[in-house]
PDB file of the backbone (N, CA, C, O) and the ligand in Angstrom, with CONECT records:
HET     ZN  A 101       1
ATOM      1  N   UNK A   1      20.006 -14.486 -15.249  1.00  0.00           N
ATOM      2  CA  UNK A   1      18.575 -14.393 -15.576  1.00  0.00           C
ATOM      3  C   UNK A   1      17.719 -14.455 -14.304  1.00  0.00           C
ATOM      4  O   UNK A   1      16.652 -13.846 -14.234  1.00  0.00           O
ATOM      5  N   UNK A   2      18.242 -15.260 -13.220  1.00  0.00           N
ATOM      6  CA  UNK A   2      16.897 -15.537 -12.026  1.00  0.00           C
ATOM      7  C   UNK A   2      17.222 -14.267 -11.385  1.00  0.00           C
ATOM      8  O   UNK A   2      16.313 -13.735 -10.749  1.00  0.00           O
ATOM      9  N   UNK A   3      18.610 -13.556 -11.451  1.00  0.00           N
ATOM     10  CA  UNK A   3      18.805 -12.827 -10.459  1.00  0.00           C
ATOM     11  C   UNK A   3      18.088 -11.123 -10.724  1.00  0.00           C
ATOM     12  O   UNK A   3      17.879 -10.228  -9.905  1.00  0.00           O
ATOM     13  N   UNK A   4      17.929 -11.162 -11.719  1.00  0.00           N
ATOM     14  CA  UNK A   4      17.238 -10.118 -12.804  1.00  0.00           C
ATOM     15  C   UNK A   4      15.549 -10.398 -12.391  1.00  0.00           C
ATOM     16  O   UNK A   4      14.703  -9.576 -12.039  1.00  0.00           O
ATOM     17  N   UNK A   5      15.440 -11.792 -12.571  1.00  0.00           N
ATOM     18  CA  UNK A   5      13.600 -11.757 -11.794  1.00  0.00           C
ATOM     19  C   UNK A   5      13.137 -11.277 -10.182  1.00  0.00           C
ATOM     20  O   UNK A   5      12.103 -10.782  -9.733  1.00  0.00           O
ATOM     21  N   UNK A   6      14.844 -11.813  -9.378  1.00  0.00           N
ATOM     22  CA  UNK A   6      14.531 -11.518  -8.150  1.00  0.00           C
ATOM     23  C   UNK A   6      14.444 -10.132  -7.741  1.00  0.00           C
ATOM     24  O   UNK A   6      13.875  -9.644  -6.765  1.00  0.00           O
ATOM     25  N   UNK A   7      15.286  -9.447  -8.905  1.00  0.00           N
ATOM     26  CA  UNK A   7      15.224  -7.933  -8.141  1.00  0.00           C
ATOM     27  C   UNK A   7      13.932  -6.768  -8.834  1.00  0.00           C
ATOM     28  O   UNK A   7      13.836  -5.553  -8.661  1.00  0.00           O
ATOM     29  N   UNK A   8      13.250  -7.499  -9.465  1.00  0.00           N
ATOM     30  CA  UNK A   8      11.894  -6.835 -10.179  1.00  0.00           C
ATOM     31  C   UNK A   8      11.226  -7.300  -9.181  1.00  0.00           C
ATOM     32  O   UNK A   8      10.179  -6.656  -9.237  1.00  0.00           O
ATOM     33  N   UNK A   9      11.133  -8.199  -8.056  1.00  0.00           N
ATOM     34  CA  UNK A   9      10.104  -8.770  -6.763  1.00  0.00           C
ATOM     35  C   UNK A   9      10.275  -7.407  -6.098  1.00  0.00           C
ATOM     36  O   UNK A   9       9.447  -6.523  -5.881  1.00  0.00           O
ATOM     37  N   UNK A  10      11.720  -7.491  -5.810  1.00  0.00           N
ATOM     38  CA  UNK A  10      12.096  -6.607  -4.878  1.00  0.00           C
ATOM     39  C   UNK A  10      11.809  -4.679  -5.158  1.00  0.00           C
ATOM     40  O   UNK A  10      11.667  -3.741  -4.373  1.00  0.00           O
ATOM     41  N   UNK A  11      11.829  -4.787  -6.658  1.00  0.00           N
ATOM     42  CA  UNK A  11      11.490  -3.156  -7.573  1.00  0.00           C
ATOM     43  C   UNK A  11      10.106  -3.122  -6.611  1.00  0.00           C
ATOM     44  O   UNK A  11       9.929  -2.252  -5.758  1.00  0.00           O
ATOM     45  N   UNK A  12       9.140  -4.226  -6.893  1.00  0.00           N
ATOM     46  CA  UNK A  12       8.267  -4.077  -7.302  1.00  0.00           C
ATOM     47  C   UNK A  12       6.930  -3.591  -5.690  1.00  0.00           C
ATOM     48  O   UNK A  12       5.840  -3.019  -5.683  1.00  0.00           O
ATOM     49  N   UNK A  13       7.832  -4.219  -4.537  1.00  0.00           N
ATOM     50  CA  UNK A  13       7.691  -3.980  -3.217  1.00  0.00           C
ATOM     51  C   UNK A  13       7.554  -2.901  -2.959  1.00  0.00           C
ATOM     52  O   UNK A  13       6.548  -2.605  -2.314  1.00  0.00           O
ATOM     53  N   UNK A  14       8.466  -1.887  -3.335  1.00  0.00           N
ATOM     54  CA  UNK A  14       8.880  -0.687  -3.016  1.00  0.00           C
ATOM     55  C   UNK A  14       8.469   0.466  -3.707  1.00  0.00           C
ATOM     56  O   UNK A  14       8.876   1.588  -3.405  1.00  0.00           O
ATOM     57  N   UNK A  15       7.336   0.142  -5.020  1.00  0.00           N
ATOM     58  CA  UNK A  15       6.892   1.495  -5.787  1.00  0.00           C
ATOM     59  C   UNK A  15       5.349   1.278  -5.386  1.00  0.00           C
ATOM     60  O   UNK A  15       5.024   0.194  -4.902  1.00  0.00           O
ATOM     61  N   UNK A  16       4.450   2.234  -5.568  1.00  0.00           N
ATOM     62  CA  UNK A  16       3.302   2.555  -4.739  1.00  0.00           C
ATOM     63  C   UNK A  16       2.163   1.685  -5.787  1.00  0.00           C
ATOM     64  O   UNK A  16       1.836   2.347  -6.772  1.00  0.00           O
ATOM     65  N   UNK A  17       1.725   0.724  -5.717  1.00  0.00           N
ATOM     66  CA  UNK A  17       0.441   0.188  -7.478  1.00  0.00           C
ATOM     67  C   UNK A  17      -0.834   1.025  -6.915  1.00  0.00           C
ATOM     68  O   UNK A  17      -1.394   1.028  -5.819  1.00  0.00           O
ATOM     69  N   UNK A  18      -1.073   1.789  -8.222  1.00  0.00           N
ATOM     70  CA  UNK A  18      -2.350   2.280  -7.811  1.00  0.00           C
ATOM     71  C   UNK A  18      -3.582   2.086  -7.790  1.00  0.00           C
ATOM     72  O   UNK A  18      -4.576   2.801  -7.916  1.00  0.00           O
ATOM     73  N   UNK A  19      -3.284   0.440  -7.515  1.00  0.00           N
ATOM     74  CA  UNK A  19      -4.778   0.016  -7.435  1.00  0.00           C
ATOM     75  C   UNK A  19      -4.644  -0.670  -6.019  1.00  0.00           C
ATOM     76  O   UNK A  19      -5.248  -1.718  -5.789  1.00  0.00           O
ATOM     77  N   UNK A  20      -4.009  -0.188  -5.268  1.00  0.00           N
ATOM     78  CA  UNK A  20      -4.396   0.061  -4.049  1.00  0.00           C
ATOM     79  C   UNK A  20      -5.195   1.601  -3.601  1.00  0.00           C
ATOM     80  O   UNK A  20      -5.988   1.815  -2.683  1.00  0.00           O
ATOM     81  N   UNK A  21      -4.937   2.031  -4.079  1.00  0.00           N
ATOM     82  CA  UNK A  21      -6.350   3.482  -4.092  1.00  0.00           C
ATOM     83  C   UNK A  21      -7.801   3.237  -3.741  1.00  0.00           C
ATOM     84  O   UNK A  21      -8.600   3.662  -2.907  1.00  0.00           O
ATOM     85  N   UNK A  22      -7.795   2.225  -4.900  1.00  0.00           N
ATOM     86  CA  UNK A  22      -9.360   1.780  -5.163  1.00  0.00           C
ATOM     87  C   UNK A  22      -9.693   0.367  -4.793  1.00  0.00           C
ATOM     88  O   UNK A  22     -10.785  -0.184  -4.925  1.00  0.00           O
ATOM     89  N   UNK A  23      -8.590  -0.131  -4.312  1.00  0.00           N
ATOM     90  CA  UNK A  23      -8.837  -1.015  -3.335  1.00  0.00           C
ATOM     91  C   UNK A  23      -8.709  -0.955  -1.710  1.00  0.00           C
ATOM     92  O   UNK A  23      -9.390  -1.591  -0.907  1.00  0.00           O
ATOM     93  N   UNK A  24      -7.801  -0.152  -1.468  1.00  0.00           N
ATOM     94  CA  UNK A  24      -8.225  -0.159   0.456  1.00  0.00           C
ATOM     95  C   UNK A  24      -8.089   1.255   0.163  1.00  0.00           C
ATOM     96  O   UNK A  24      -7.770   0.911   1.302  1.00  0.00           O
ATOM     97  N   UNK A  25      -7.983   2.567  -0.173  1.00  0.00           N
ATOM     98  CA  UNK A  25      -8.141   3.928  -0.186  1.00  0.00           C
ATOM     99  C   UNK A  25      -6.942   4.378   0.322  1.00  0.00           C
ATOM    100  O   UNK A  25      -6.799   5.016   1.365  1.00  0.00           O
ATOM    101  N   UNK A  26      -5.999   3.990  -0.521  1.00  0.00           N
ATOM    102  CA  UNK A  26      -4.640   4.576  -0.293  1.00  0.00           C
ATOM    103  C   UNK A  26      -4.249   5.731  -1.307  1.00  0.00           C
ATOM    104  O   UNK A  26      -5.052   5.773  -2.239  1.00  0.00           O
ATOM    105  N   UNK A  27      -3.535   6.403  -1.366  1.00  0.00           N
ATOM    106  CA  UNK A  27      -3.027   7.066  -2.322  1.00  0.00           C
ATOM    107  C   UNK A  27      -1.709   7.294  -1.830  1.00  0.00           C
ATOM    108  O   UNK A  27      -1.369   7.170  -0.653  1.00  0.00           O
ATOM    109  N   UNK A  28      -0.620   7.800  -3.261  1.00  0.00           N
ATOM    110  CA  UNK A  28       0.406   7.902  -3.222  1.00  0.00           C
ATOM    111  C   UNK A  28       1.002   9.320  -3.051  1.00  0.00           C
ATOM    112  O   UNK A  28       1.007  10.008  -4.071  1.00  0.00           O
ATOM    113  N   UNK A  29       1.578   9.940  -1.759  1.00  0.00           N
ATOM    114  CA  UNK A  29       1.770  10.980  -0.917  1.00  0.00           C
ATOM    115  C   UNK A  29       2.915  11.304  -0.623  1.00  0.00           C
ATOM    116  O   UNK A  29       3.106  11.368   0.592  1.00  0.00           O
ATOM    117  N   UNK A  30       3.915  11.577  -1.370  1.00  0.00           N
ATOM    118  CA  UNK A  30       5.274  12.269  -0.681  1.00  0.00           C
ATOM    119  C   UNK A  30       6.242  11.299  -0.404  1.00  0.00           C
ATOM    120  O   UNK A  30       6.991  11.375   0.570  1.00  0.00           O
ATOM    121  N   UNK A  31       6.261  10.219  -1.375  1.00  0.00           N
ATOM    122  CA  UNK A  31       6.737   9.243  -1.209  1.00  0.00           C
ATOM    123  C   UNK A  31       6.276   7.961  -0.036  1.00  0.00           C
ATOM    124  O   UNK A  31       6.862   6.904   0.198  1.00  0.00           O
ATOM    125  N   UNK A  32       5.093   8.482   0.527  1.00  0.00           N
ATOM    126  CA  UNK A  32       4.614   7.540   1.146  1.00  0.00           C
ATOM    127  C   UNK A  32       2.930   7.257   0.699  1.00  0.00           C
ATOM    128  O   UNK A  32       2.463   7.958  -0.198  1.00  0.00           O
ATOM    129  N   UNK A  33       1.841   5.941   1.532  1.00  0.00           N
ATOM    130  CA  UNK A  33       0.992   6.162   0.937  1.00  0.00           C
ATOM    131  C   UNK A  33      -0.039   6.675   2.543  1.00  0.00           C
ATOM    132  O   UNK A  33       0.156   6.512   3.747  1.00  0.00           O
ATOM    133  N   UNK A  34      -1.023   7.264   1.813  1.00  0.00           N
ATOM    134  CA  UNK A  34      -1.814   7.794   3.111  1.00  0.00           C
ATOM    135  C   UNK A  34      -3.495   7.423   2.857  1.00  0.00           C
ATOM    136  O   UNK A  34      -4.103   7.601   1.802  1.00  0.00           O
ATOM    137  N   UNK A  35      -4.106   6.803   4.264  1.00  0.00           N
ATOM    138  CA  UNK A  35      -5.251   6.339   3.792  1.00  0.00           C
ATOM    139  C   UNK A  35      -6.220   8.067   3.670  1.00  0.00           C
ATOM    140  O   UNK A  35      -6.071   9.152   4.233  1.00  0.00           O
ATOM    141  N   UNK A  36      -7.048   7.612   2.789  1.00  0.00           N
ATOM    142  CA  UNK A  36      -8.182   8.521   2.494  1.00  0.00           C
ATOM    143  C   UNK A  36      -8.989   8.515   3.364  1.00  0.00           C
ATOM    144  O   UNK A  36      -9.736   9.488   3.464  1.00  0.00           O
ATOM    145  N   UNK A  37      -9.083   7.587   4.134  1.00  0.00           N
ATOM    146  CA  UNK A  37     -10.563   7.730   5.316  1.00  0.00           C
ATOM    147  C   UNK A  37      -9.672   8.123   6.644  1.00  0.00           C
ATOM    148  O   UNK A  37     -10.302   8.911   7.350  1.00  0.00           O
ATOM    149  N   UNK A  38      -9.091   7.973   6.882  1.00  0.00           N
ATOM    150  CA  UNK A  38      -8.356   8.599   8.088  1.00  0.00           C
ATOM    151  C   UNK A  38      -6.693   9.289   8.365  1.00  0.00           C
ATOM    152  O   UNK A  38      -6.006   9.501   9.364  1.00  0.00           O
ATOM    153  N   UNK A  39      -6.550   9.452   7.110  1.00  0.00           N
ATOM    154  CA  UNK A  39      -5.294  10.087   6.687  1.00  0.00           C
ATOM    155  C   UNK A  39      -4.199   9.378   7.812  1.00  0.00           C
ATOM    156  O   UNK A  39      -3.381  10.115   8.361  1.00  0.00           O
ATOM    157  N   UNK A  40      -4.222   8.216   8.057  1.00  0.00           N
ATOM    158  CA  UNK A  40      -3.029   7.458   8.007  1.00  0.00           C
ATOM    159  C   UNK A  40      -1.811   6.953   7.611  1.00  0.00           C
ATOM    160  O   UNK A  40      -1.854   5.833   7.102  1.00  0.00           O
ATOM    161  N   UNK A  41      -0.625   7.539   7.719  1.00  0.00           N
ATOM    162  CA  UNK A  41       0.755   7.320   6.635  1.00  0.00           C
ATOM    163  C   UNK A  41       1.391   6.032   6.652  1.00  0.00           C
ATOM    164  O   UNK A  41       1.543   5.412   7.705  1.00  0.00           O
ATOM    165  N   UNK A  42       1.743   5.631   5.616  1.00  0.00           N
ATOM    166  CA  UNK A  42       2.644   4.279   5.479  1.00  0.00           C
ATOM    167  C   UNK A  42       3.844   4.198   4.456  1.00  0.00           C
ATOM    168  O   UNK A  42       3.968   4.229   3.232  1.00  0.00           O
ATOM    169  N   UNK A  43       4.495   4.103   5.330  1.00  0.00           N
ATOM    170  CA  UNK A  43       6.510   4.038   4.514  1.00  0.00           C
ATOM    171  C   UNK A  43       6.509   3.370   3.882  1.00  0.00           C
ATOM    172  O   UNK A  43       6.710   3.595   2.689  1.00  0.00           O
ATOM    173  N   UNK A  44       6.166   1.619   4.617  1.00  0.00           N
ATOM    174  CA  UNK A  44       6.384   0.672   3.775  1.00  0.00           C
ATOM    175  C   UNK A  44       5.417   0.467   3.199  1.00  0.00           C
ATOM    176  O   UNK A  44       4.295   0.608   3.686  1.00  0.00           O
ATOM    177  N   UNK A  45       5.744  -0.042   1.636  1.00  0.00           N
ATOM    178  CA  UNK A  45       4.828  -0.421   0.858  1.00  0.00           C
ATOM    179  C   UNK A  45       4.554  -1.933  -0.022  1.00  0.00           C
ATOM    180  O   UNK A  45       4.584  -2.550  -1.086  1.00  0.00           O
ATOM    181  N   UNK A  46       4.268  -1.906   1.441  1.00  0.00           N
ATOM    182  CA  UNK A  46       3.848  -3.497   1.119  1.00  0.00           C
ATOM    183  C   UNK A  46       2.055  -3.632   1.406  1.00  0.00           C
ATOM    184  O   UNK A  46       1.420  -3.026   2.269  1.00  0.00           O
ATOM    185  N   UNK A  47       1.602  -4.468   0.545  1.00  0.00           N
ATOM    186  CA  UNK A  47       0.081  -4.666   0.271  1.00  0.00           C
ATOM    187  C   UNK A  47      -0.756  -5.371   1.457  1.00  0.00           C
ATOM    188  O   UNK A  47      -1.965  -5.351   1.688  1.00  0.00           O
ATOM    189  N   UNK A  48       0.324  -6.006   2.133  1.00  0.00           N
ATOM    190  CA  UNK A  48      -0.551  -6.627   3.860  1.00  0.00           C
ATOM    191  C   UNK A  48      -0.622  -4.854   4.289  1.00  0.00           C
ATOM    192  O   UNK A  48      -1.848  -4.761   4.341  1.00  0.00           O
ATOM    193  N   UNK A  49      -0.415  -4.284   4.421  1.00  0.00           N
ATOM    194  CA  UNK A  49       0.038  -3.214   5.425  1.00  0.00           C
ATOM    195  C   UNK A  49      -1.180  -2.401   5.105  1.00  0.00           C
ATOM    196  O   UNK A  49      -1.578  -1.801   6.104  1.00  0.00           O
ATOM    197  N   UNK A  50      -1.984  -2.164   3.902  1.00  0.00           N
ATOM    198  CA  UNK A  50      -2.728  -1.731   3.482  1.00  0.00           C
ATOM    199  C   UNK A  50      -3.817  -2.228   3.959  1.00  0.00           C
ATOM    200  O   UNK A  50      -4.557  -1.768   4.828  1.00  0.00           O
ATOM    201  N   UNK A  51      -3.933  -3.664   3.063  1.00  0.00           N
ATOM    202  CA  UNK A  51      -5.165  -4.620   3.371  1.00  0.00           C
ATOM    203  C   UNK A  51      -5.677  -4.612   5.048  1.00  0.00           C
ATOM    204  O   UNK A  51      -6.815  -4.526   5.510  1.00  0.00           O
ATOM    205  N   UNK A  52      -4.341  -4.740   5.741  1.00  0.00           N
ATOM    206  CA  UNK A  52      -4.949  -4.797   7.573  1.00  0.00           C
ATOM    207  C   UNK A  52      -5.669  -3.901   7.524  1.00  0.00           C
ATOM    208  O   UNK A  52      -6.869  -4.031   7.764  1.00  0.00           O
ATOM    209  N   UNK A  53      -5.149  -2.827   7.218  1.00  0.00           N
ATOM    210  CA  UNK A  53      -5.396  -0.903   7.648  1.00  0.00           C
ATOM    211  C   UNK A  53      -6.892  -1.041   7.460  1.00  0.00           C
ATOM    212  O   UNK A  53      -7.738  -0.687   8.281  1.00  0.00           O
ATOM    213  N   UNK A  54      -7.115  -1.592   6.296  1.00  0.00           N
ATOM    214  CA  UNK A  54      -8.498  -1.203   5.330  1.00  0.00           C
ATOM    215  C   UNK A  54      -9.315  -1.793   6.269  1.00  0.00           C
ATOM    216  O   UNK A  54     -10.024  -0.959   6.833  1.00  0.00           O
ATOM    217  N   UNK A  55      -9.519  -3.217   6.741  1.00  0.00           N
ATOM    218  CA  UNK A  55     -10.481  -4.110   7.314  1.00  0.00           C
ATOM    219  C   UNK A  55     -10.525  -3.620   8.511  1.00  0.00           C
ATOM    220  O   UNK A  55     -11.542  -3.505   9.195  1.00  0.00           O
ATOM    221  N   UNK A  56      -9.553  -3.350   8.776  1.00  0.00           N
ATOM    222  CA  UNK A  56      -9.586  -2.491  10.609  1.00  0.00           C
ATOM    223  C   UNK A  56     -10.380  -1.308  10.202  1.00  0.00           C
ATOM    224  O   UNK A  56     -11.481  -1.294  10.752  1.00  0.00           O
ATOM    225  N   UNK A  57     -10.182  -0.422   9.495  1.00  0.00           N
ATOM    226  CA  UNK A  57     -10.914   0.608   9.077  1.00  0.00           C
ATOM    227  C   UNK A  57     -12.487   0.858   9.153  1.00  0.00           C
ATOM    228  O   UNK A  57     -13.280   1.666   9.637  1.00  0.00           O
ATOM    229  N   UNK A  58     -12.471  -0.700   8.135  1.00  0.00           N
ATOM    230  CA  UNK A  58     -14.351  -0.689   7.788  1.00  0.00           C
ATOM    231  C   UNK A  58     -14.792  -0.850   9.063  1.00  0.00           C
ATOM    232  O   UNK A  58     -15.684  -0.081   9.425  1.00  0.00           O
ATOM    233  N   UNK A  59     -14.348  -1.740   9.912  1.00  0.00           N
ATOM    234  CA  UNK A  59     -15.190  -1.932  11.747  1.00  0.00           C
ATOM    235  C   UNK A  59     -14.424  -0.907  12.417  1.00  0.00           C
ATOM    236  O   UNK A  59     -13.915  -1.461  13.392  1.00  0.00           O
ATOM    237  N   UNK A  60     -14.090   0.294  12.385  1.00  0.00           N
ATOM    238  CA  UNK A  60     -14.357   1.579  13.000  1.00  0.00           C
ATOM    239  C   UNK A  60     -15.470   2.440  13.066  1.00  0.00           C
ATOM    240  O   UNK A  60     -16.020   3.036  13.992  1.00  0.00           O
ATOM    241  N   UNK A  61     -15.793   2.302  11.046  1.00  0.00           N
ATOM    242  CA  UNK A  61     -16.555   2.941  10.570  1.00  0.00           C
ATOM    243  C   UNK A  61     -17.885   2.391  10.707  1.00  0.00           C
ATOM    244  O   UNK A  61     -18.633   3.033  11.446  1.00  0.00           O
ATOM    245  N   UNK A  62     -18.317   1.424  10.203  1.00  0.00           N
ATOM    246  CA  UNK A  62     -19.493   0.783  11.120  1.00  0.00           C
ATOM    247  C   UNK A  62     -19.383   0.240  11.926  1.00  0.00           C
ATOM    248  O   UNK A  62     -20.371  -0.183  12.526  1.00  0.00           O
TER     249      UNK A  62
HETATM  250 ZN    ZN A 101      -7.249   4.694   7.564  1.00  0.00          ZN2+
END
């Protein structure tokens, strides 16, 4: 049973949630995700990786 929870952590790392879209402007691209404001690609899909991208992003942009 735990080992069945641990590997839905691990599913769950690795498929794209699409509410990272509409939260840092990612979308899901060819198996990877790519930002919308500067068409930036990302393999891994993990949600720090996003979140940095995004905040670095906004102080480019203003
Ligand atoms: Zn970007």
């Amino acid at each position: 049973m735990s080992s069945a929870k641990k590997r839905k952590v691990d599913h769950e790392c690795r498929v794209f949630n699409d509410n990272w879209t509409w939260k840092y402007f990612y979308a899901n691209f060819n198996d990877r995700a790519m930002c919308l404001i500067c068409r930036d690609m990302v393999a891994v899909f993990k949600e720090f990786n996003f979140k940095r991208h995004f905040q670095t992003a906004i102080f480019v942009v203003t």
